[in-house]
C-alpha positions in Angstrom: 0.0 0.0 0.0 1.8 3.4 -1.1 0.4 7.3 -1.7 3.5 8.2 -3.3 2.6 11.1 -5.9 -0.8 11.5 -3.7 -1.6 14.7 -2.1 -3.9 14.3 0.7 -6.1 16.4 2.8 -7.0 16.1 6.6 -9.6 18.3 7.8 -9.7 17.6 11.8 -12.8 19.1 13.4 -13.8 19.3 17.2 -13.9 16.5 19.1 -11.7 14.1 21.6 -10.8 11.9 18.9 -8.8 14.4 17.1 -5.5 13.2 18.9 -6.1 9.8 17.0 -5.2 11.9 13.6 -1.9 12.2 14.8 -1.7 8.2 13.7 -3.4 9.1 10.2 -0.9 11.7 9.7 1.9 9.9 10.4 1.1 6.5 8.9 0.0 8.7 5.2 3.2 10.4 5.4 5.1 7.0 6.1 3.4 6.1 3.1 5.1 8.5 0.3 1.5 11.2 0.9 2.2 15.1 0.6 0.0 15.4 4.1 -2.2 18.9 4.7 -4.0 19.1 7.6 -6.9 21.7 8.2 -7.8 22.3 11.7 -11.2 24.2 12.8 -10.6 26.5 15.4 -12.8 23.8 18.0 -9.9 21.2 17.2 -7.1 23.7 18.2 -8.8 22.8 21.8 -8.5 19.6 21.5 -4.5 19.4 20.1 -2.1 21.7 19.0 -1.4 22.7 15.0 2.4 22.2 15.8 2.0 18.4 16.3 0.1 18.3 12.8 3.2 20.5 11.5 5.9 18.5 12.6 4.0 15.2 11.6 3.2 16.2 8.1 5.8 18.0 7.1 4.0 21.1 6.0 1.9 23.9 7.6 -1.0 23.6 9.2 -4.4 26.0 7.9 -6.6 26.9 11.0 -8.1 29.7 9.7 -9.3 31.8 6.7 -8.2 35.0 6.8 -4.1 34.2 7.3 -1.8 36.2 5.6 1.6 34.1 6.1 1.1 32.0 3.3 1.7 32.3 -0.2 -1.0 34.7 -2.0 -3.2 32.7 -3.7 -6.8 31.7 -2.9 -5.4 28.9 -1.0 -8.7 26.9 0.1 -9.0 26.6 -3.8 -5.6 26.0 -4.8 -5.7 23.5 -1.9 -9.0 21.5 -2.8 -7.5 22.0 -7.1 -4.0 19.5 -5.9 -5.5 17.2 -3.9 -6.4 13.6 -4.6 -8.4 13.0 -1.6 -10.0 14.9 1.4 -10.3 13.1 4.6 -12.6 14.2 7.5 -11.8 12.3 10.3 -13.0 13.0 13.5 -15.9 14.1 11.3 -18.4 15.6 14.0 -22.2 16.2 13.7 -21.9 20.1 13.3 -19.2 19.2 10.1 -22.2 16.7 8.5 -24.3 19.5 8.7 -22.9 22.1 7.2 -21.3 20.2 4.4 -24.5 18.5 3.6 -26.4 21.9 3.6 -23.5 23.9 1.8 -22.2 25.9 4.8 -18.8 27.7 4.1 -18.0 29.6 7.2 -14.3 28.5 8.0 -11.6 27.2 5.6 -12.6 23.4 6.5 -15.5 23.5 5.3 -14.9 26.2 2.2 -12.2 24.4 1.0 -14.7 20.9 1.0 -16.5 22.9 -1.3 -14.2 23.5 -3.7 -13.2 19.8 -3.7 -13.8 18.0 -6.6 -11.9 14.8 -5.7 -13.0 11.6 -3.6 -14.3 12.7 -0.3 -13.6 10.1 2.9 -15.1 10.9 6.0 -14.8 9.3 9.3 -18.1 10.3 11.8 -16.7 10.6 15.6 -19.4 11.7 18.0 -22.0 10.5 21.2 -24.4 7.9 20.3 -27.5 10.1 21.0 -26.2 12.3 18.2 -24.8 9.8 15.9 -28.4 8.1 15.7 -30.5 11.1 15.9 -33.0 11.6 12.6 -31.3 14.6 11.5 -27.5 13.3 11.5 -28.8 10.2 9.5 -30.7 12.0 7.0 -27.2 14.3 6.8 -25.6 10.9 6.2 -27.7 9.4 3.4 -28.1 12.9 2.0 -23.9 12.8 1.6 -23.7 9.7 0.2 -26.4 9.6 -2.7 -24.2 12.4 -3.3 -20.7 10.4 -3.5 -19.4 10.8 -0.6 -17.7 7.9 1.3 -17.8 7.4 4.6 -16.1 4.7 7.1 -18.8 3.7 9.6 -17.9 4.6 13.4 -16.8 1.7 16.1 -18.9 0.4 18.8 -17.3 0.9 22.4 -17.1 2.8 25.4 -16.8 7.0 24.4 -15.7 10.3 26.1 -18.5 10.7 27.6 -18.6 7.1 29.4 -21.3 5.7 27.1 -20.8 2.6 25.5 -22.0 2.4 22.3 -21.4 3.5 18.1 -19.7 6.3 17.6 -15.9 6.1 18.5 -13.7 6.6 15.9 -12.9 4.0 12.9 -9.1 2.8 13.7 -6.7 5.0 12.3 -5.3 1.9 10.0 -8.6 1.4 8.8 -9.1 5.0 7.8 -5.7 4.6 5.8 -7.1 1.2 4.0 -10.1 3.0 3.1 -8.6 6.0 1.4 -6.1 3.8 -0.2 -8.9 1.6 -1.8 -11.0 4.6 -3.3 -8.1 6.2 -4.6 -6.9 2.8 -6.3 -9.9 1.3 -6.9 -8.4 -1.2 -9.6 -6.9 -3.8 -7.8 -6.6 -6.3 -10.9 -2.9 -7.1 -10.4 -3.4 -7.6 -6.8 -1.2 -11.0 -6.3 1.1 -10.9 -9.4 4.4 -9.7 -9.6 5.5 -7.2 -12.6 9.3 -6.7 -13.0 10.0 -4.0 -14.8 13.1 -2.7 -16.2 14.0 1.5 -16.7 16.5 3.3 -17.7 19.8 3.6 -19.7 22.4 1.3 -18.8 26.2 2.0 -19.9 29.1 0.9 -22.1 32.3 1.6 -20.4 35.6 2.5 -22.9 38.0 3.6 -19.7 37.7 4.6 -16.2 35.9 8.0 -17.0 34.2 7.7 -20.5 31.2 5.2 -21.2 28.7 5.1 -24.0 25.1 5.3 -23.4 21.8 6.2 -24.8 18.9 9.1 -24.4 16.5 6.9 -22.4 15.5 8.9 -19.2 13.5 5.7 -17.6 10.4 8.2 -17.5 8.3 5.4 -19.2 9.9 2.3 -17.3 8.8 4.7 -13.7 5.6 5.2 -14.6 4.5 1.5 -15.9 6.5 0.4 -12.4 4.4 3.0 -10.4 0.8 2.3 -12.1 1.3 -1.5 -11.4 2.0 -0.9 -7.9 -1.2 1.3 -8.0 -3.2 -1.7 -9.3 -1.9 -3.8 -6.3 1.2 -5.6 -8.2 4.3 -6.7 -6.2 7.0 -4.6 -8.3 10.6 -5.5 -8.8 12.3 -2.1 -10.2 15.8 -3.5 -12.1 17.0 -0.1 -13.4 19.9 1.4 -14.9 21.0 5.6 -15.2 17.5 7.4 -14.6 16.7 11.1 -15.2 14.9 11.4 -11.8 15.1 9.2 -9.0 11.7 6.7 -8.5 9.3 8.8 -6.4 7.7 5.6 -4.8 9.5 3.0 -3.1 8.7 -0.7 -5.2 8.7 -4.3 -3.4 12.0 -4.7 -4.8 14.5 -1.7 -6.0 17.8 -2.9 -7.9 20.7 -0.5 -9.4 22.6 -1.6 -12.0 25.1 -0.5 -14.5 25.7 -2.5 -17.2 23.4 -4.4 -20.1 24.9 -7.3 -18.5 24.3 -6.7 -15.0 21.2 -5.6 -15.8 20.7 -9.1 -17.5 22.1 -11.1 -14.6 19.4 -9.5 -12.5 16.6 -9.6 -14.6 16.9 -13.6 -15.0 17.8 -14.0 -11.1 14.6 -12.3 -10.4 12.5 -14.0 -13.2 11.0 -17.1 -11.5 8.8 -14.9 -9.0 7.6 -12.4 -12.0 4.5 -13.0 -13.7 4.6 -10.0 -16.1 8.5 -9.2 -17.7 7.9 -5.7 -18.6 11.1 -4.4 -20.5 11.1 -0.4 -20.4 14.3 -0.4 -19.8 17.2 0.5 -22.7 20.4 -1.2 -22.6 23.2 -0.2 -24.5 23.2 -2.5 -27.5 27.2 -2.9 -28.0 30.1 -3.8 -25.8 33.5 -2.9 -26.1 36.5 -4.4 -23.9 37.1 -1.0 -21.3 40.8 -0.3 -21.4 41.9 0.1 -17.4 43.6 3.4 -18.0 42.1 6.6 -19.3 42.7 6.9 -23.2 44.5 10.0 -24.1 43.7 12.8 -26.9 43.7 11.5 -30.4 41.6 9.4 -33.2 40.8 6.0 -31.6 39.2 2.7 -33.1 36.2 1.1 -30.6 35.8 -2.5 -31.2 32.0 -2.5 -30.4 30.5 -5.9 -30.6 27.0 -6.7 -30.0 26.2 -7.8 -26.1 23.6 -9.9 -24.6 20.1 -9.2 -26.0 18.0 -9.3 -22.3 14.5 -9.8 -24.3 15.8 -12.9 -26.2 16.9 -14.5 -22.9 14.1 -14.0 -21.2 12.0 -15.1 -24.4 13.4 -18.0 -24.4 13.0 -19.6 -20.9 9.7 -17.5 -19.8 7.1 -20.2 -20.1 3.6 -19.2 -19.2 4.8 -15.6 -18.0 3.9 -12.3 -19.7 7.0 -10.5 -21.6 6.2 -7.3 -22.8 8.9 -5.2 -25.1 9.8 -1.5 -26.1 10.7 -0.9 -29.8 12.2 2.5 -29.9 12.6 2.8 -34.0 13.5 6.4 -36.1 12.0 4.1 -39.4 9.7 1.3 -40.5 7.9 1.1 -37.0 5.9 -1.8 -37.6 7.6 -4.1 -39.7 10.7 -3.7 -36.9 8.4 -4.1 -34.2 6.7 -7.3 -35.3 10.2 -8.5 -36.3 11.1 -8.2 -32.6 8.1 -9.3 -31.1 8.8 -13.0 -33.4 12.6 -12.8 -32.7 12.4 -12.0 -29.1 9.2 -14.7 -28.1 7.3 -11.7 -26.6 3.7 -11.4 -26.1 3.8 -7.4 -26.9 5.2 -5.0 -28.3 5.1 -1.0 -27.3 6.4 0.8 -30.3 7.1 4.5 -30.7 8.8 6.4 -33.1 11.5 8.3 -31.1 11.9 10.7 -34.0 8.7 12.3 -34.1 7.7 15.5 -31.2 5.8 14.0 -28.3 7.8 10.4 -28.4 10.9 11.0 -27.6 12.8 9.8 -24.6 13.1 12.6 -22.2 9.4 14.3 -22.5 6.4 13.3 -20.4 4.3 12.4 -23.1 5.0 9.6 -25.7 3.4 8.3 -28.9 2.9 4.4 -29.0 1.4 1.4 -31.4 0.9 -1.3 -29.1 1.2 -5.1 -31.0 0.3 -8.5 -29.9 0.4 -11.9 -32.3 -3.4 -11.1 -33.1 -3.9 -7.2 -32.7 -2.5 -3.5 -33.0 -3.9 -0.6 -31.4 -2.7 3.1 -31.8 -2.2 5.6 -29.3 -1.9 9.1 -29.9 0.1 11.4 -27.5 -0.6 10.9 -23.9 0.8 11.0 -21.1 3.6 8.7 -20.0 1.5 8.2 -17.1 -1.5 7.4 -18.6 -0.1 5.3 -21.4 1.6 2.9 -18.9 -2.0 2.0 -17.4 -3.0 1.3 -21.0 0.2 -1.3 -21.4 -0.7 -3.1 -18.4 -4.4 -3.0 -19.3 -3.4 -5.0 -22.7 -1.2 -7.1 -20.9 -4.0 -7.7 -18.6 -5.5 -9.3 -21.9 -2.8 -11.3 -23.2 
């Protein structure tokens, strides 16, 4: 379970359970989550805005009329970044002023303004939780979307035992987790993916080496995990370090070591996704620096990962990258035969849009039976059409 990339809201309102959002704080932030916290000025009497601070990492917003903040209309540019708002405690007086479309403090303006998932977590006595006007709130917010995590049976503040006490702070986080990735359908497999440029050393300090930036090889790795996949990250020289932490995270150097790892780690993969682009030639480094002057490189071709895994994979899923500057198609169903792969992603690195260090790309996507084109997307949004088709294979 990760919210790397995931910017998430807590709005704590008034009541005793607000000290048990210190947990949900903490354990969203362990989690890879950009943590906000919103306070109502009836939580600031229940626990301080510094513990919220040093917990998330960033400010904390109590009220609407500070100035030490960037200028901005910030309970809109707050609501406009984030992925999901969580209420939690959520108390009686919240329900009904978000149900009824009260905006008198930034907690409940900035709900308002919120157009993504809404989670929130009632915390209150009994008496009020039950009463006719706090369920009609209730079924009011949900026919309009909004999720809620029911309340816990037990003994409360006010030495009643009954419903009411807050959900567990664990079970908050597994609730916002599963209605921000609602796809689960690689929960149980394991998807090894390979990114980045690996290297062809000549001497000590010189090496050849290609334009991949691993951009596509990230994203592919980080939409699996979304989807509930154990990932195994084998990667070479990256543009930007991986902003979510995979199952299984492995450097390497080399088309070779990159090879050595990739079958090593092949029996517990179900899905061989190769993102990754190794340098295609090998030359023997010399072990002292060449000097100045015209040199001869003896390149020869080194190991072709794809065909090694092709040829040992069984039953499992390998999916390839087809980089081509000419004759897309005909290369790429030429590797897909050669190789034994299942698919083939193939983009023209040549044309504006595709190329190897942008955020967007331009793919054709080929199996034995079928070839779909996709014009320019998103990296991001193209890798969770890759492991939709390999879904089908």
């Amino acid at each position: 379970m990760n919210f790397f990339n995931k910017t998430v809201v807590l709005g704590v309102t008034g009541g005793i359970a607000a000290y048990k959002a210190c947990e949900i704080v903490s354990a969203l932030k362990q989690l890879g989550a950009d943590m906000h916290v919103v306070m109502t000025k009836a939580a600031k009497e229940f626990i301080a805005p510094l513990t919220f601070e040093t917990l998330s990492g960033n400010r904390v917003v109590c009220g609407m009329f500070e100035r030490n903040f960037e200028h901005n209309v910030r309970h809109v540019s707050l609501a406009q970044k984030t992925d999901i708002f969580i209420v939690a405690p959520a108390t009686a007086n919240f329900i009904a002023k978000y149900t009824h479309g009260i905006a008198d403090d930034f907690l409940s303006t900035a709900i308002l303004a919120c157009n993504a998932p809404i989670l929130l977590a009632p915390a209150m006595n009994t008496n009020m939780l039950e009463h006719d006007t706090t369920q009609t709130n209730i079924r009011t917010l949900k026919k309009r979307g909004v999720h809620f995590i029911e309340s816990e049976v037990g003994m409360l503040a006010c030495g009643v035992k009954g419903a009411g006490r807050l959900a567990k702070p664990s079970v908050i986080v597994a609730k916002a987790h599963s209605i921000l990735f609602a796809n689960q359908d690689y929960a149980g497999k394991t998807v090894l993916v390979t990114a980045g440029a690996t290297k062809t050393h000549i001497d000590p300090v010189r090496y050849i080496t290609n334009h991949s930036s691993g951009k596509m090889g990230l994203a592919i790795a980080e939409a699996a995990m979304n989807r509930g996949a154990c990932v195994i990250l084998v990667h070479a020289n990256l543009l930007h370090e991986p902003k979510f932490m995979p199952h299984k995270s492995i450097k390497v150097d080399t088309t070779q070591e990159m090879c050595d790892r990739v079958l090593e780690n092949l029996p517990e993969a179900d899905f061989i996704i190769k993102a990754g682009a190794p340098a295609d030639y090998v030359v023997e480094p010399e072990s002292q620096k060449l000097k100045e002057g015209n040199i001869a490189l003896p390149l020869k071709r080194g190991v072709d990962i794809a065909y090694e895994v092709g040829k040992i994979k069984g039953n499992k899923k390998l999916i390839i990258f087809a980089a081509e500057t000419q004759d897309l198609i005909k290369n790429a169903k030429a590797k897909l035969k050669r190789k034994n792969a299942d698919m083939v992603v193939a983009n023209n690195v040549a044309i504006e849009g595709a190329g190897f260090w942008g955020d967007t790309n331009i793919a054709t996507i080929l199996t034995r039976t079928r070839q779909a084109v996709h014009d320019k997307m998103l990296k991001s949004t193209l890798a969770d059409i890759v492991l939709d088709a390999a879904r089908e294979l």
